[in-house]
C-alpha positions, 0 to 999 in steps of 0.5 A: 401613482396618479399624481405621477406623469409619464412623458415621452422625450428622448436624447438629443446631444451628439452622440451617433445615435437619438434614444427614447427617454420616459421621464416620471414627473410629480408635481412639475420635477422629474422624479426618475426615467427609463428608457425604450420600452416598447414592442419594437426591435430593436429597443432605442434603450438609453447608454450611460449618457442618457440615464444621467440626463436627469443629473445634467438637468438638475446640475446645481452648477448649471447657468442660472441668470444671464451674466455680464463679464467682469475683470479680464476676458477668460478669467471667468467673473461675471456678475448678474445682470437682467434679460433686458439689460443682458439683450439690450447690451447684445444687441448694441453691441451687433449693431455697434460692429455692423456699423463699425466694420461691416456685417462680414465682423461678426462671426457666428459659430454654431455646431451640435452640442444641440442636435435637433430639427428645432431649436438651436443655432439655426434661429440666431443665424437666421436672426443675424441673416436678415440683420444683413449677414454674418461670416460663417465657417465650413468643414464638418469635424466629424466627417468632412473627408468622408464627404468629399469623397463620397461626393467625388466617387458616389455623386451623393452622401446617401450611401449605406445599408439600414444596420439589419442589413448587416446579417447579410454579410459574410465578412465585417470590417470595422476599420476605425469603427467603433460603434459600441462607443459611438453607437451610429445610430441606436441599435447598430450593437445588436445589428452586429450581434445578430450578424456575429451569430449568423456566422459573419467574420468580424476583422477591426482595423485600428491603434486601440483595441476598442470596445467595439474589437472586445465584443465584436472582433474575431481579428483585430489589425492593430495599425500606425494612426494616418496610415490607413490609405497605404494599407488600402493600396496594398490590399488593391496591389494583391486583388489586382496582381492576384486577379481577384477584383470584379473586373465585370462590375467594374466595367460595367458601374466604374470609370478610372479603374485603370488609371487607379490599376497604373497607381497601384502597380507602380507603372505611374511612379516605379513604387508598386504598392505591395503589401511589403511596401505598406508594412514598412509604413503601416506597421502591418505584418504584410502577411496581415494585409495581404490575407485581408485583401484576399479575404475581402475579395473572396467573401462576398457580400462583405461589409467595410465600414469606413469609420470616420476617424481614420479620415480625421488626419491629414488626407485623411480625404484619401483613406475614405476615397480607397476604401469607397474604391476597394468596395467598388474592386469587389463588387460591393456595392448596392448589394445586400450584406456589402456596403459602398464604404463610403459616408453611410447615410442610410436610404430612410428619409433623408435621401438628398433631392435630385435637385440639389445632387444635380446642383452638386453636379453642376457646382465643382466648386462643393469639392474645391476647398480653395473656392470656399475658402474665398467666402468663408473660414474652414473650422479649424483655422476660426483663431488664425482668422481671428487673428490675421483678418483679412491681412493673413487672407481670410474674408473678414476681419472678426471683432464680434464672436457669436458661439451657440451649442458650440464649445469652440475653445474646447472642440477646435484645434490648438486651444492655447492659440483659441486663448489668443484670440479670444482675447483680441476680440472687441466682444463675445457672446455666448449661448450655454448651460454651464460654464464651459471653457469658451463660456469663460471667455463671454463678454454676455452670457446667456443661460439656456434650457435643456431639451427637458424645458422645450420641445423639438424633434430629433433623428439619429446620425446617418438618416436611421430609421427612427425620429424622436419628438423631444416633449417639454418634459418641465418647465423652465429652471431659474431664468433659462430660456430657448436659443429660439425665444432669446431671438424672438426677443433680440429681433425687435431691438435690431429692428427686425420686426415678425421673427418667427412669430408663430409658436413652436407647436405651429412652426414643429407642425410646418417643420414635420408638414415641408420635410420630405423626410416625415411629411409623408408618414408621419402624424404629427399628434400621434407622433408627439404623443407617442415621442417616437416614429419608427419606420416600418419596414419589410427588411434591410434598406439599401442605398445604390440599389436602383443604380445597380439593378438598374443602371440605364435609367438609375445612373449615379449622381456623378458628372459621368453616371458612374462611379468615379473612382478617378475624377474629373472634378478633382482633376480640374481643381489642378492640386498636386495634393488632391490627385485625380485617383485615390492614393497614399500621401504621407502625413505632416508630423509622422514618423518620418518628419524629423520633428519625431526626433523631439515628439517621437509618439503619435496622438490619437484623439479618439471619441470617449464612450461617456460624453458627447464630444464636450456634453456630460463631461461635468457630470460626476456619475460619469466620471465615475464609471472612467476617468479621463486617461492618456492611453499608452502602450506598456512598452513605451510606459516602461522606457519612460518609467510610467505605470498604470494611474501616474500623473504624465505630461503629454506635450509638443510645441502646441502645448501641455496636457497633465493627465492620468496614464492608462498602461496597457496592451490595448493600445500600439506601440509608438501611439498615445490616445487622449479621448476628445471632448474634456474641459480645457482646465488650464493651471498658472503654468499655462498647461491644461489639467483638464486632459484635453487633447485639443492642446496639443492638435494643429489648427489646419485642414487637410486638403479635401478639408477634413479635421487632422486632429489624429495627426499630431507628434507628442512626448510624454513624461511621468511627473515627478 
């Protein structure tokens, strides 16, 4: 075995959480790996995803040369050509279109399919800076009404408990969360287990009877997909008329409670929002809701996790501000065992600077969407920009389109319109690995090294306690380089002189020396050659403790030093759509829309336990283990004639999805999940047999800007 290395790296794709990879290495090839071995609990131990880690490096199919287009755009031909042609084409081309039309041209999109301190897009849109700007898109797809309301109602995104807090509560609900499938930070499972063995009561709100309900739930609530806001208010209904709401604490931390009360009991429009009421939208036994909302109120400290798709519909902004206002109505908050309900980002490291929480403060624009929207393009409507320029109201006319770590046609709403799009541009460049569905579409394709072949430094979602030094595990396969190296070697043909002109150790050093999050407890040699840093910690971590114990000279990060739970913000921006209080608004394409008539079932777009949004669908020991399925409850495969494992249609105006069905109980009637994140694999019909459900998604943001890509109407048909 001496002439084998052990390396320590680590995951670093998009999934909810980072963990710790030991790569064996003989004679400069990666032989095998394991996972988190150390003393510490909890072990950052490796899914199924990263074990196949060494199958995506190694993939024979993955990018080799850099490639130039040939034929029509989209059709996939390319032929090799050098870096230097492959750069100098790159470059005139940037410099072409800036000259042409503009710097506002050239769009360059850049998202997680790296997600790291590091390498990555960062370098090309600091490149494309200094050649004098760019256009750029906003609206995060995972979270983005999770963060307008956070900020709205807390003042700051940094709103959670270190998962050890969670053997503090009495009572769990998972609503929309789903942490054994998106992991949320490594270790969250075992957090859950420990707290399920301490006694505490574990309730899933959600369509699907998750993974998460299997292991976890003593309940699971099964409800209508864009709903989740009208059984919220129903909960408040019953802890206001039942008089179970922590009135002290809401006086004492909160403002707006009684506008919020007039809301819910009917006084502002004559609906009071009883748990009857709800059940008639929600498809929840009102009996059902309205043990819940005793339950919470009753059994503190109580934990409701607001998970984030529930948030990913249409008002989808709503959900996630009811939720925060329930906590705050029990008493929850920066407490041990509760939790504010809100974004979730824990209080280890990446606490945001007073500074830049006072910006927010004093910039209502960061929750107006109309004023963004003035400077730059919401994520979910890049084609429709694309298309309409600056005739349809959008900032820019685009002509060049610049993709890295990011599969857009594949990840963004409405792909048959990404199609059109795509194809109206003068050129496309794309940074990638393999040949992805937007790869298809590059004018210049450039191939990049895995994290295997460079080094970096990553953490998991939501600031967990832990960070990950990425170690070069080997070198450079064919003639793939680094997002970073590519623009060290473009910057001189645009005649940028001194781009990051330090080598990656330096510029890591500086990176881990300025972050207020590792400067402070982190050595740097010690954490390289060990690959991970584990905060150490006497117990559970609490974010909004300090504004609780101690509110006089802790306030919170609002305009008013409260918890806002009605908005002067929001009421300022003077849309009927964004209301001052929390509520329930009904979604475009429900059940009542009478586009149901033609699409009678609701789509859910759920996260897929064995890929990273689009990373590792190309990898066939995945594949293996479950296969792309359209989820489908059994009574409405026996009306239609479908069973387990038959080919279906799944369709609506958008588009068509062939696919595979998975009959079964876990799944609510009149609702169809077809996980996100499959490669978009169009046939000569047009339809995709890819299985993605991206086809099928409307490419419009909800009012606080959030992601609908649960809110869609579907039909779905056995093929004959």
């Amino acid at each position: 075995m001496s002439d084998i290395s052990i390396i320590p790296t680590g995951a670093c794709h998009d999934c909810g959480g980072k963990c710790v990879f030991k790569v064996h290495v003989k004679d400069g090839v990666a032989i095998r790996m394991e996972s988190d071995t150390g003393p510490d609990e909890p072990q950052l131990r490796a899914c199924a995803k990263g074990r196949a880690y060494r199958k995506r490096v190694y993939d024979p199919n993955r990018l080799q040369y850099p490639l130039k287009r040939v034929g029509a755009r989209g059709e996939g031909n390319f032929e090799r050509i050098s870096w230097d042609e492959a750069l100098d084409t790159v470059a005139q081309q940037l410099t072409r279109v800036k000259k042409t039309y503009g710097n506002s041209s050239i769009l360059f999109i850049n998202y997680t399919g790296n997600h790291t301190v590091f390498q990555g897009g960062g370098h090309v849109s600091a490149l494309l800076t200094m050649f004098g700007g760019h256009s750029r898109v906003w609206g995060m797809a995972s979270n983005e009404g999770s963060i307008f309301a956070s900020r709205s109602h807390y003042g700051t995104l940094s709103t959670g408990n270190t998962r050890d807090d969670l053997v503090n509560s009495r009572l769990i609900i998972m609503w929309g969360w789903n942490p054994v499938c998106t992991i949320q930070s490594t270790g969250t499972s075992y957090y859950v287990v420990q707290a399920k063995e301490a006694g505490a009561r574990i309730i899933c709100v959600d369509p699907r009877f998750t993974e998460s309900a299997a292991l976890f739930a003593d309940q699971w609530i099964s409800i209508r997909p864009g709903t989740d806001a009208a059984m919220m208010a129903a909960m408040a209904y019953v802890m206001i008329n039942e008089n179970l709401h922590d009135r002290t604490f809401l006086n004492k931390y909160s403002l707006g409670f009684d506008e919020f009360r007039k809301y819910i009991m009917g006084e502002e429009d004559g609906i009071a929002k009883t748990p009857a009421w709800a059940e008639a939208i929600t498809a929840v036994p009102a009996s059902a809701i309205a043990a819940l909302a005793r339950e919470y109120a009753t059994s503190r400290p109580a934990a409701l996790i607001a998970g984030w798709g529930p948030g990913r519909t249409a008002y989808g902004e709503q959900y996630h501000r009811l939720a925060s206002t329930l906590a705050t109505m029990t008493g929850n908050v920066g407490i041990h065992g509760g939790g504010a309900a809100a974004f979730e980002r824990g209080p280890l490291g990446a606490q945001i600077s007073p500074e830049i929480e006072k910006f927010i403060d004093d910039n209502p624009h960061q929750l107006d969407v109309a004023r963004r929207l003035r400077t730059r393009i919401h994520h979910t409507q890049v084609w429709d920009a694309i298309l309409q320029g600056k005739a349809g109201g959008y900032p820019a006319d685009i002509k060049l389109f610049y993709a890295c770590s990011h599969n857009p046609l594949n990840q963004c709403p409405n792909i048959n319109k990404g199609v059109e799009a795509l194809k109206q541009l003068e050129f496309v460049i794309v940074h990638e690995q393999f040949m992805t569905p937007t790869a298809k579409f590059a004018d210049i394709l450039l191939p990049i090294n895995t994290k295997w072949e460079v080094e970096d430094i990553t953490r998991p979602w939501l600031a967990g306690p832990y960070f990950i030094y990425l170690n070069k595990v080997i070198d450079s396969l064919y003639e793939s380089k680094s997002d970073l190296d590519i623009c060290r070697e473009l910057a001189p043909r645009l005649g940028i002189a001194d781009f990051a002109n330090k080598t990656d150790d330096e510029m890591l050093r500086e990176a881990v020396k300025s972050s207020t999050d590792m400067s402070r407890d982190v050595d740097y040699d010690r954490f390289k050659q060990q690959g991970v840093f584990k905060y150490k910690v006497t117990g559970p971590q609490l974010c909004l403790k300090k504004q609780i114990e101690d509110p006089g000279n802790n306030p919170f990060p609002t305009p008013s030093g409260k918890i806002e739970i009605s908005s002067e913000r929001i009421a300022r921006m003077n849309n009927p759509q964004l209301p001052a209080v929390p509520k329930y608004i009904e979604t475009w394409e429900s059940l009542n829309d009478p586009l149901a008539k033609k699409y009678p079932l609701q789509l859910i777009t759920p996260h897929f336990m064995f890929r990273a949004h689009s990373c590792f669908d190309n990898i066939p020991w995945l594949k293996q283990i479950e296969a792309q399925a359209a989820w489908i409850n059994t009574l409405d495969a026996r009306v239609r004639g479908i069973n387990d494992g038959d080919e279906v249609k799944v369709y609506n105006d958008r588009g068509v999805v062939i696919i595979g069905a998975k009959v079964t109980e876990r799944i609510m009637p009149g609702t169809v999940a077809v996980p996100q994140g499959a490669w978009y694999r169009h046939d000569p019909t047009g339809a995709d047999k890819g299985g993605n459900p991206n086809c099928l998604t409307r490419d419009i943001y909800s009012p606080g800007g959030s992601w609908p890509v649960n809110t869609a109407l579907v039909q779905i048909e056995r093929v004959n």
